[in-house]
N, C-alpha and C positions, 0 to 999 in steps of 0.2 A: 504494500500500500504506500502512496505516495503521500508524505505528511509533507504540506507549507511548514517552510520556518521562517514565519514574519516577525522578526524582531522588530520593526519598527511601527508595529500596530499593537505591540505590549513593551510600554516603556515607563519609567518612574513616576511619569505625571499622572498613568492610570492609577497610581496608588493614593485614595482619598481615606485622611483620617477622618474619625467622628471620634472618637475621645481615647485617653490615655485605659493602660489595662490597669483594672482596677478589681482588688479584692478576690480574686478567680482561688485561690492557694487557700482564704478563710473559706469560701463558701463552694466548692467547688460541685456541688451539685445541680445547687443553680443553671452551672453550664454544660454539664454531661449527664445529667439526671439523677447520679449516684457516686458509691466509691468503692460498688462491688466490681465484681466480672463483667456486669453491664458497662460500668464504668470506664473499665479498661477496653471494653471491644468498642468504646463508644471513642475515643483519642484512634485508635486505627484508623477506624471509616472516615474520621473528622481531616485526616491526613490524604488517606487513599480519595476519599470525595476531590481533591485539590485537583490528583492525579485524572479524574471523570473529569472535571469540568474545563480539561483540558482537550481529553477527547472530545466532549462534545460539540468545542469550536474547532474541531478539527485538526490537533496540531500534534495529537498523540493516538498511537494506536499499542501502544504495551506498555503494562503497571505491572511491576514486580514489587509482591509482598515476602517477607522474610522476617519469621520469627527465630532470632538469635539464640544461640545456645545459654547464653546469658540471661536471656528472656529480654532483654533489647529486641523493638519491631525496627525493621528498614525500608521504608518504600521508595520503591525507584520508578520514574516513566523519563520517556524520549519527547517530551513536552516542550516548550520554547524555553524551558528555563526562570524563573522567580527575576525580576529584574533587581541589579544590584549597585545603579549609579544613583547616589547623592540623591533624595527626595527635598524636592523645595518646601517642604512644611517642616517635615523632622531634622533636616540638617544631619540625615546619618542614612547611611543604604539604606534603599526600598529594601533589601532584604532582611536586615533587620529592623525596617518597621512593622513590614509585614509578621514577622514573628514573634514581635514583643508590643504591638501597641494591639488593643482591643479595640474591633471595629475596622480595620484596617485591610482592604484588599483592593484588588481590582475587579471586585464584582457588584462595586456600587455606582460608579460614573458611566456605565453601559459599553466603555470603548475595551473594556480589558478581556469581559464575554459578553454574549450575546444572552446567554442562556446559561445558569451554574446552577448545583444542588445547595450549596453555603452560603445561602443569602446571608446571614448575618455577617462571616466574615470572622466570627469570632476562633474558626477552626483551629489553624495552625498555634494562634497567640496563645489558646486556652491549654494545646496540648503540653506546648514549649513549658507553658507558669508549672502545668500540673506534672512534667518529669524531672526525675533526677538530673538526667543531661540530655542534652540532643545536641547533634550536628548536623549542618545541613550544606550539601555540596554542591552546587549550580556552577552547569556549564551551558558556557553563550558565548559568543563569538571568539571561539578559537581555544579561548581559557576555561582553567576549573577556580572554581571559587569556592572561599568555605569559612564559614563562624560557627564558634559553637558555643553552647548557653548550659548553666547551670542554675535549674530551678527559675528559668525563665529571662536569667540575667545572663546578658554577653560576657562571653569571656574574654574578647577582644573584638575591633574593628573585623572586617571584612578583608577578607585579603586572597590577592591570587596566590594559589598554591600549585599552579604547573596548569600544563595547555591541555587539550581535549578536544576531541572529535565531536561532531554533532551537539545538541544542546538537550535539555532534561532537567530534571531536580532530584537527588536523592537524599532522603530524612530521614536521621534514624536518631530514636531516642529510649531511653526507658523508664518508663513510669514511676513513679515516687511512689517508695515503700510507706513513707511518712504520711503519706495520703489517702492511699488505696489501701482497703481493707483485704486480707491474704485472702488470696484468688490469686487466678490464672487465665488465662486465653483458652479459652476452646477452640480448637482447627475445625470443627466441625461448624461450629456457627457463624465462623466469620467466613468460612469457605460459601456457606450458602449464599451468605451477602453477597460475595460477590459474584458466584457463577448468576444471579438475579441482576450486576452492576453490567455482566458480560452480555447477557440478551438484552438488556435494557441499551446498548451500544453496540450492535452488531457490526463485526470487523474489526474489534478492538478485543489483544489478548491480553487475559488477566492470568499470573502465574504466582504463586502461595504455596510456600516452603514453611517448615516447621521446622528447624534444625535439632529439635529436642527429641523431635521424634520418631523422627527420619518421614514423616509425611510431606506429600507432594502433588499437588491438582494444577493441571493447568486449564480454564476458560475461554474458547472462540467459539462463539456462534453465528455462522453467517445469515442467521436465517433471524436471530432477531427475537423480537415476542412472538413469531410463531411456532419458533424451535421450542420457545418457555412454553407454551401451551397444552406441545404435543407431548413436552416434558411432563407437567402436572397432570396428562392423561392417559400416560403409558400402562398404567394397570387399570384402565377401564374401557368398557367396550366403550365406541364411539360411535358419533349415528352422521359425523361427515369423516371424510377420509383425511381432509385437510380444511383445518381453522377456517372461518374467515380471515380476511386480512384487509382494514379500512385504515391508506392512511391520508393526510392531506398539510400542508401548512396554511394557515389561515393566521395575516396579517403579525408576522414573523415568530405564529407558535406552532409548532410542529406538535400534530393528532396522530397518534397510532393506536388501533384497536385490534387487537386478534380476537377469535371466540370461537368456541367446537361444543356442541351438546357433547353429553356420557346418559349411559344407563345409572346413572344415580339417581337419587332423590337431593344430592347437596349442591347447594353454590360454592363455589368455586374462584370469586373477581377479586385481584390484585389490581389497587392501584398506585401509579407513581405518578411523581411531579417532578422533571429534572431528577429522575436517576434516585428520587428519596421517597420510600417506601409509605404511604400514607395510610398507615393503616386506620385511622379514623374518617377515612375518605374525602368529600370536599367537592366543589363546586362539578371537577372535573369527573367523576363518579355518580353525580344527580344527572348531570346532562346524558352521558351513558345508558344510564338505565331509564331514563326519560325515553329518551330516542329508542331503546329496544323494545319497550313494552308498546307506544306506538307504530315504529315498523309492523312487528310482531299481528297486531290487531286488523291494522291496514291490509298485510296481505294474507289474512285471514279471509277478510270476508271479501276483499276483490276476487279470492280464487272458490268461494264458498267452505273453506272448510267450518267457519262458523256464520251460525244460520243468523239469519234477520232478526230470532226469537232470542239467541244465544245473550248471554251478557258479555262483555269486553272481557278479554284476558285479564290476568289482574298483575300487577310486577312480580307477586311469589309465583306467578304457575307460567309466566316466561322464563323465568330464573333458577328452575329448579333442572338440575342436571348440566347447566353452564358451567362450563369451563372459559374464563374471560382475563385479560391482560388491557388494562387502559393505561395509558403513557403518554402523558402530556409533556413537553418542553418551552419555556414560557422563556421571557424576557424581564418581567417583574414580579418572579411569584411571590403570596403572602402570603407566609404558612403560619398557623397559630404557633406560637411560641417555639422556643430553639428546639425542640425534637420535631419539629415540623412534623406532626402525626396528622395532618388537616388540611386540604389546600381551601383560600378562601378567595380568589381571584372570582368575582360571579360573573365578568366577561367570559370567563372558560367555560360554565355551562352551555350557553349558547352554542358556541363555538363547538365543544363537543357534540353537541345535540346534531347541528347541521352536518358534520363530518360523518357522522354514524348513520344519520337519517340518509345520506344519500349513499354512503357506500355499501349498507346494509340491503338497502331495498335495491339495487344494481346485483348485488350476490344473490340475492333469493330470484331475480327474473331468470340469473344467468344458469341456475344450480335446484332448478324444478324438484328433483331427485331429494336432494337435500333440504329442503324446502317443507315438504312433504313429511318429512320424517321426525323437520321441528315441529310441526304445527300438531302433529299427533299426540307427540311429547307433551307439549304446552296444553293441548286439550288434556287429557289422558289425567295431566296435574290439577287442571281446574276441576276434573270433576271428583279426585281425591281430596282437595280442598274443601270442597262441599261436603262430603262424607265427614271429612277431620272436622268443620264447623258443628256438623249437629254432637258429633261424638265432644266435643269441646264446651257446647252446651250441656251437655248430660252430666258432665265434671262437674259443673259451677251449680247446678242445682242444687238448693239446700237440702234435701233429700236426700241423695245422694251423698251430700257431705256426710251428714248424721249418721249416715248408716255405716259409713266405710271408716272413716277417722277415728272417733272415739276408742276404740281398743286398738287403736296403733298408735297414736300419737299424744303421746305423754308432754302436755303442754306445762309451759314455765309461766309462773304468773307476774315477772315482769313485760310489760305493756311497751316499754320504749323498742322499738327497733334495732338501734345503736345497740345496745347491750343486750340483746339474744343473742344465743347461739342452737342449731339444730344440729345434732348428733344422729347422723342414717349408719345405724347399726345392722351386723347382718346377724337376721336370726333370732327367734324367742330367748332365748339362751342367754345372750350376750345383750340380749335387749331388756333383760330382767335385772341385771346386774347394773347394767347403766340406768335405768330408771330407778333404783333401791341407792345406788351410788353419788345419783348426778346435786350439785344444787338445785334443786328445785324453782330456786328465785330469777334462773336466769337462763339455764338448760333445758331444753328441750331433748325428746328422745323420739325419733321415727325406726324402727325396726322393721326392714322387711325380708320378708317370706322368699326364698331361695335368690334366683339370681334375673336379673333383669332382663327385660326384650334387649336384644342388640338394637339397638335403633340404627344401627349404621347401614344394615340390611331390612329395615322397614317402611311402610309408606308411614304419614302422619295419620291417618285413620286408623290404621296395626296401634301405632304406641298408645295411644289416647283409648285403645280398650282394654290396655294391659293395668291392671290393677293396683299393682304395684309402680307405676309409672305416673297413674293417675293419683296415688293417695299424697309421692311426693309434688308434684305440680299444686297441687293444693293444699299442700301444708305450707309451701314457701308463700303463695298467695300473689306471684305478680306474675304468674300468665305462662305462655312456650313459644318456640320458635319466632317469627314476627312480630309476635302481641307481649313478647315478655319485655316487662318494667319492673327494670331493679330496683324504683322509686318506691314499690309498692311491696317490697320483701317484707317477710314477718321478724328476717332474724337476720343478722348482718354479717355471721359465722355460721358459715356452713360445712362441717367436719366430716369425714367420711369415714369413718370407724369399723376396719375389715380385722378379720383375723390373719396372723402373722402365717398365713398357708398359701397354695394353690389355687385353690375353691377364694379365700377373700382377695388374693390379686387381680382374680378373673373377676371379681362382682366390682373390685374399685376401677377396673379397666372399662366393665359396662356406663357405670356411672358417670366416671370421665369422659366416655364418648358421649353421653344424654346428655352432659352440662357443654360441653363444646359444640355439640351442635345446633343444642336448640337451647341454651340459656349462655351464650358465649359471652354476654355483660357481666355476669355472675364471675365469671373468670378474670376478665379485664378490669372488674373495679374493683377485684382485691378480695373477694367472698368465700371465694372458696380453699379450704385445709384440707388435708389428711394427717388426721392422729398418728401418731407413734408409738404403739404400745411396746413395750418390755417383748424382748425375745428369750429371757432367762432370770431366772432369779438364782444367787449363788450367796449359800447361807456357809456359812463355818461356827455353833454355836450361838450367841447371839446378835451374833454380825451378819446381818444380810444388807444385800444388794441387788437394784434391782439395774438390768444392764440390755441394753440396745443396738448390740454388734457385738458379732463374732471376735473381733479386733480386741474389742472392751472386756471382755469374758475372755479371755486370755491373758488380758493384763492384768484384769483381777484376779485370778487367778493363781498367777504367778507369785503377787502382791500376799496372797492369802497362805500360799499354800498347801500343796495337792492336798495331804495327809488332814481327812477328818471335812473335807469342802464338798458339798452337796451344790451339786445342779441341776436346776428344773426346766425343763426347753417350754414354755408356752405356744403353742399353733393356736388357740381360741380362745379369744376375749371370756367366753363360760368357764376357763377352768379359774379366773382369776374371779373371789368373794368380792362383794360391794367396795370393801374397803379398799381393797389392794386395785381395784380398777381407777376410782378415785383419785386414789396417791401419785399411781402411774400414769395416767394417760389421760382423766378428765380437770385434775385439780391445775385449773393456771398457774398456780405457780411454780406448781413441779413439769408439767406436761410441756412435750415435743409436739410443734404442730407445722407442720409442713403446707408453707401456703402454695398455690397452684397457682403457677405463671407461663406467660404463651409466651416466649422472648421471639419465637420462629414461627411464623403461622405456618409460613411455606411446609417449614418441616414438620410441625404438628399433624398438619392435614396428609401428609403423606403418611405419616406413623398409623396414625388411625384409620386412613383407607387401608393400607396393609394386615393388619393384627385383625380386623371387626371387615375388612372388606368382602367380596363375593369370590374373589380369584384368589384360589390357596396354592400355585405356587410364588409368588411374592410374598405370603405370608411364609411358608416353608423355608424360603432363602433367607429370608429376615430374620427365622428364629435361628437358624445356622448360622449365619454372621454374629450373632449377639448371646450364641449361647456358654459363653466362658463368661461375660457379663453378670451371669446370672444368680443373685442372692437369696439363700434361704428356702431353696428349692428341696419338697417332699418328696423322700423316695419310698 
């Protein structure tokens, strides 16, 4: 690929300050969200983004990521280079204002890109404050150049240090121990980012080394968001053989849309703004699905598949079994706050609307065959819709309620929201212990009766008859799938309390898939735990302990000494009395609770189509890849 190297369309004057770096070292959440593992994978992308929004003006096509043996990251691209002559505001290299002042880049005055994922600008400056050291090496015309900084401060001027071929930027720094809380990088998570950073810039290779661990990926997709498409539907039947593909630029923002029906019953839509993952979606994702539901209706009844009498499709029964990619590239995006989770530009709705409205309805005239095959789909769901409606009303009737809850659901008689907690225990057994165990003032206890519908292989009419699916849906009290509002919860803790076995992995894996699919708010605002109970209790006279790893129970052990040390292995919450359930696993002040977080949709949805999908060899291969992973498994 042929990159320009126009140095003289990126030069010191595109670099505009807005204010000096301030305070990022006290409060450094503020600007990466945290000071876990999030935290640390959030200083990568904030670097490697630099690296994209080079690509996207065209002037780089390879980012090399390299995780150090040190645990030092280095990223390198073939990009024009960081400019490094004399800034007329700061009186000291653009290079080091760009990395030490806050607010400072070339992607505010519009001449430095056209289109970048870091609108704020804060990226580089925020990473440099929050590591140990970095250095950073820019080469442009002819020379290498290089400063390096500690804890955000130069260690000297800027200076050439030898000559050099082509131009680029490569940054390498390592994260402050003083800062970040003990974590590490996952290769797995940041690899996903970016083979997602690689189809979102088709022709552009991303290459991710891990020296720690001898891992190594490299990223080219020439085909873009529709190779990502065909990617996220590689384990499911398909009902076109190849995506659509709508893209267009409109008034210097470039629209691209891929989409492919599957035999699912789940949506499926990723959307991006400039290369950054939106997962709260935004203007650019309303016009999308605006535009799809009306195509969708239109050549419904121009070709008759819905009658004069029919009602309009509705957006859940276009959308079910989509697989979709929208990707916007803008020139002044406004995303809500610095993790940009939102785009809020409502010129883009528009704009999407029209680009989809006309590429979409041009595919279905050109793709009859295919055509045909959505509109069945889309019917087929409307009238499971209708089904799931009356069966959803049969839920909510007080009738109903009266008849099914009371001897399941052992209610807490505080009234505030905020301070409930609901405990889905599995099984009479374990659900007597926690209800004789629980505080009464503020625990709730739902026990149910063996193991749940998969919902992942169900219509919504299936779940909503299952009993057990219907007693939890209305105990929490705000609704399922579409209609769920986390506003309207009973209990603001919602714990999922299995037995340390087989049988209760398998019932926390059903569960997990029920709340990811059809209560996915419940996950994203922090709602959902899984309890920790005790896998052992290890007494020596009147010294006991109660212990939660294999690792631990070895230590203690040790600690105790073989001679006279009794060990008890727990697999069901029933063998442990009211008390000792209590002490171990319901009392806050003693208890493990493990909150439930999505950090990877992408990979989530893959996990769960695998393990709960319809095609068991992908499940097969997955359990062989992960089965040395494997903890606490009954033989």
């Amino acid at each position: 690929m042929d990159i320009a190297k126009n140095h003289e369309t990126y030069t010191a004057e595109d670099i505009q300050v807005l204010q000096g770096l301030e305070a990022v070292r006290l409060r450094p959440s503020m600007y990466i969200g945290s000071t876990d593992q999030k935290g640390l994978h959030h200083l990568v992308l904030e670097i490697v983004d630099n690296s994209i929004d080079e690509a996207m003006a065209g002037y780089c096509d390879r980012v090399e990521i390299t995780i150090q043996e040190n645990g030092a990251v280095c990223v390198a691209d073939n990009g024009r280079g960081i400019p490094v002559e004399i800034h007329n505001i700061t009186k000291v290299s653009a290079l080091e204002t760009v990395m030490t002042t806050l607010h400072a880049g070339g992607k505010f005055g519009g001449r430095g890109y056209t289109v970048c994922g870091g609108l704020h600008g804060v990226g580089a400056s925020v990473v440099n404050a929050l590591s140990a050291w970095m250095k950073v090496e820019v080469k442009r015309d002819g020379k290498l150049y290089r400063q390096e900084y500690e804890r955000g401060i130069p260690r000297a001027a800027v200076k050439v240090v030898g000559s050099a071929e082509g131009s680029g930027t490569v940054t390498t720094f390592l994260a402050d121990d003083k800062i970040f809380e003990k974590g590490d990088y996952s290769f797995e998570v940041l690899a996903q980012s970016f083979r997602e950073m690689a189809y979102l810039n088709k022709g552009v290779e991303i290459w991710f080394r891990d020296l720690r661990h001898g891992y190594d990926k490299t990223f080219y997709f020439e085909g873009g968001i529709v190779s990502f498409v065909r990617h996220l539907n590689r384990k499911r039947g398909v009902l076109q053989l190849m995506p659509a593909y709508v893209a267009k630029t409109l008034d210097s923002t470039i629209v691209e849309v891929a989409l492919q029906y599957n035999e699912s019953f789940t949506e499926s839509t990723l959307s991006f703004a400039n290369c950054i993952n939106t997962i709260d979606g935004g203007s650019h994702l309303t016009g999308f699905r605006s535009a799809l539901t009306r195509v969708l209706n239109d050549y419904g009844r121009k070709y008759k598949f819905l009658k004069e009498s029919d009602a309009n499709l509705t957006g859940d029964d276009v959308r079910e079994g989509l697989t979709s990619i929208v990707s916007v590239k803008l020139t002044h995006p406004q995303f809500e706050g610095q993790t940009k989770t939102r785009l809020g530009n409502q010129e883009v709705k528009g704009m999407v609307e029209s680009v989809v409205s006309e590429g979409l309805t041009f595919y279905l005239e050109e793709h009859p065959a295919e055509g045909k095959r959505v509109m069945e789909k889309c019917i087929t769901a409307a009238r499971a819709r209708e089904a799931a409606r009356k069966a959803r009303d049969l839920v909510t009737k007080k009738g109903l309620f009266d008849s099914t809850l009371p001897g399941k659901l052992a209610e807490c008689s505080e009234k505030n929201p905020a301070e409930c907690e609901l405990y889905i225990v599995e099984g009479d057994s374990a659900g007597g212990s926690a209800k004789q165990g629980r505080d009464r003032r503020f625990q709730a206890i739902l026990p149910l009766k063996g193991k749940i519908l998969n919902v992942e292989k169900a219509r919504p009419e299936k779940m909503l008859a299952h009993e057990e699916i219907r007693a939890l849906i209305t105990a929490l009290g705000a609704g399922n799938s579409s209609e769920f509002d986390p506003t309207r919860l009973r209990y603001h803790r919602v714990i999922i309390m299995t037995d340390a076995d087989v049988d209760g992995s398998h019932i926390r894996t059903l569960l997990l898939t029920f709340f990811y699919r059809h209560m996915g708010k419940l996950i994203e605002e922090g709602h959902l735990f899984i309890a920790q109970p005790p896998l052992y209790r290890v007494k020596k006279g009147k010294e006991e302990h109660w212990i939660y790893s294999d690792k631990e129970k070895d230590e203690r052990v040790a600690k105790m000494g073989t001679k006279g040390v009794e060990i008890q292995r727990y697999k069901g919450l029933g063998e442990m009395n009211p008390q000792q359930l209590w002490d171990t696993t319901m009392d806050p002040k003693n208890r493990i609770l493990l909150k439930v977080d999505i950090e990877d949709a992408v990979k989530a949805n893959e996990v769960i189509e695998t393990l709960m999908g319809e095609e068991v060899p992908p499940r097969k291969a997955f359990i062989q890849a992960h089965a040395r992973q494997v903890r606490n498994l009954d033989i």
